[in-house]
C-alpha positions in Angstrom: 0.0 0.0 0.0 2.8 2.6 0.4 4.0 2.1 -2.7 0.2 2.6 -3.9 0.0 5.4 -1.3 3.5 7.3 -2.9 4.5 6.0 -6.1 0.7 5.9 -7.6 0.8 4.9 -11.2 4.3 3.4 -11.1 5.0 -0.4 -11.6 5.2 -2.0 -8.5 7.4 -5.8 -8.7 6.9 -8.0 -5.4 9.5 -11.0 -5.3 9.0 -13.5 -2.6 11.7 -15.9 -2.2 11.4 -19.2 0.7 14.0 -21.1 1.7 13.9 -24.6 3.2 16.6 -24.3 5.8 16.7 -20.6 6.9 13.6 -18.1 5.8 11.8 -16.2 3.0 13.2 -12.8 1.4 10.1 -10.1 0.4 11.3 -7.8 -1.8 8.7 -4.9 -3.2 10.2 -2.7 -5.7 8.6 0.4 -7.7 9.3 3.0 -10.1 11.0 6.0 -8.6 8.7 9.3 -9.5 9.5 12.6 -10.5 6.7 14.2 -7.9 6.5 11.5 -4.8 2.9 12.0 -3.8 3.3 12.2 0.3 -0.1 11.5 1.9 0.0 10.9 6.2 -1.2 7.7 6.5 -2.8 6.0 9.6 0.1 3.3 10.6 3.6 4.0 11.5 5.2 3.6 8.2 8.4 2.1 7.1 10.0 2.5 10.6 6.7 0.4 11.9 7.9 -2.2 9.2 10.8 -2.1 10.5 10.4 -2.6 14.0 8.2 -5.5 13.4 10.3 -7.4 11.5 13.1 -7.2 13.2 11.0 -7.9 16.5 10.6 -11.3 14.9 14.7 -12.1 14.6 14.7 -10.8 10.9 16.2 -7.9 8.8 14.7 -4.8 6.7 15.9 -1.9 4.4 14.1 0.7 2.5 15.7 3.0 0.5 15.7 4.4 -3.1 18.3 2.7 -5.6 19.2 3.8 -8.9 15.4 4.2 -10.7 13.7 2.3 -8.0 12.6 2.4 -3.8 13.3 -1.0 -2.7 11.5 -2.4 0.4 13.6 -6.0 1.6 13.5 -7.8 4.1 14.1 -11.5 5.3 11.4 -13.2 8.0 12.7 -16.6 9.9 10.9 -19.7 10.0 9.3 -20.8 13.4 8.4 -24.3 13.7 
């Protein structure tokens, strides 16, 4: 929904990726705009992302790359 929320009309690429033995990598990529639309939403954002899934043992970055904001992070498996 962010990407929805501030990239509106760019293409959006989700890659999930599990692993037997360790995890599964999320990845959500998008077109980086010209004019970002910035719009207060009612959650805590990227940083709320973050503290969640790092509250769970994984990892998480967010940050714009060259043409493109890439959202990753890697979630453990619980058994």
């Amino acid at each position: 929904t962010n990407a929805q929320k501030h990239a509106n009309g760019s293409t959006i690429r989700v890659t999930v990726h599990g692993s037997d033995q360790t995890g599964v990598r999320v990845d959500v990529r998008n077109q980086l705009m010209r004019q970002p639309v910035f719009e207060h939403g009612s959650g805590t954002g990227l940083a709320g992302l973050a503290e969640q899934v790092r509250g769970v043992g994984g990892t998480f970055t967010a940050g714009a790359q060259p043409g493109e904001f890439v959202v990753a992070c890697w979630l453990p498996w619980y058994s």
